[in-house]
Each structure stands twice: as C-alpha cells, then as structure tokens.
N, C-alpha and C positions, 0 to 999 in steps of 0.2 A: 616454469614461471610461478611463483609466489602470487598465493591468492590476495587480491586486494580487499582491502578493507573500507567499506562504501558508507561513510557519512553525510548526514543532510547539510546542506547551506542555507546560509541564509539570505532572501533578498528585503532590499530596504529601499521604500518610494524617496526617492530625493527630488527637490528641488530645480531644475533646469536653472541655474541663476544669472548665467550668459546667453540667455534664450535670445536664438535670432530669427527672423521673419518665417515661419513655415516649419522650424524646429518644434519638438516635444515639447511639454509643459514639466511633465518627469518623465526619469528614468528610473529603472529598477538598479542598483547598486548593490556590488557584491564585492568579497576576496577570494579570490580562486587559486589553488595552490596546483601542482601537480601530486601525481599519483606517491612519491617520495616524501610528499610533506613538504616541500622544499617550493621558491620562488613562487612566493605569496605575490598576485597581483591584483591590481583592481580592477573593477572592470564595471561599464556603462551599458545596458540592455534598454533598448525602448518596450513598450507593449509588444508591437508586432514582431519584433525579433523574437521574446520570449515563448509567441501563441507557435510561431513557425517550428522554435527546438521542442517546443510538446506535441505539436503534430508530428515531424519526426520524429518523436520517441515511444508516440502511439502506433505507429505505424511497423516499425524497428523492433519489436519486446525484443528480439533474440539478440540484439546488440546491446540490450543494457544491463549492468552489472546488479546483483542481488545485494540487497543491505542484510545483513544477521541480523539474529531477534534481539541480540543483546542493545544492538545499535539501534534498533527498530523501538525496541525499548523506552530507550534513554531520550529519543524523540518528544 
C-alpha cells in the first residue's frame, strides 16, 4: 500500500441559521475529501462531536497517520 500523505484541515465556526429549539447555535464546518483527493464533501461537526473525535484520537496514537515535516512545515 502507497504511503499517504497527511494534510491539516481546516474547520470554520458557522452560523446555525435554521436553528431549531434545543439545536446548536454553531457548528464547526469543513470539506472532507478522501484519502485519493477525490469526492470532496462537506460536512457539519457540533462541539461535542469534535471533543469525542479528539478523545478518541488521544486515546488511539497508534491509529493515526504521521504528517511529514514538509507538510508539518507548510502548516
């Protein structure tokens, strides 16, 4: 298998603007591609969804993929 190559993303606080009763006020907003570069989509994170994928990835080190210095870099 071909080494991937691990890029930062980025997220963006947006707006809730169809907020309904007991909904978020924002969400974190992203484009997520897969690992090909290919079928960019977008996608809606609240807080709590966010804190739970960084708990699990504090938890996981050994499942997650290394960034190069180059990319580390360019950061």
């Amino acid at each position: 298998m071909a080494k991937k190559r691990v890029r930062n993303g980025r997220l963006f606080k947006v707006k809730n603007k169809g907020r309904k009763f007991g909904a978020n006020e924002f969400y974190a907003f992203t484009y997520l591609e897969d690992s090909d570069g290919d079928n960019e989509t977008p996608y809606l994170f609240t807080p709590s969804q966010l804190e739970v994928a960084k708990i699990r990835a504090e938890k996981n080190p050994e499942d997650l993929l290394k960034k190069d210095r180059l990319t580390d870099w360019f950061d």
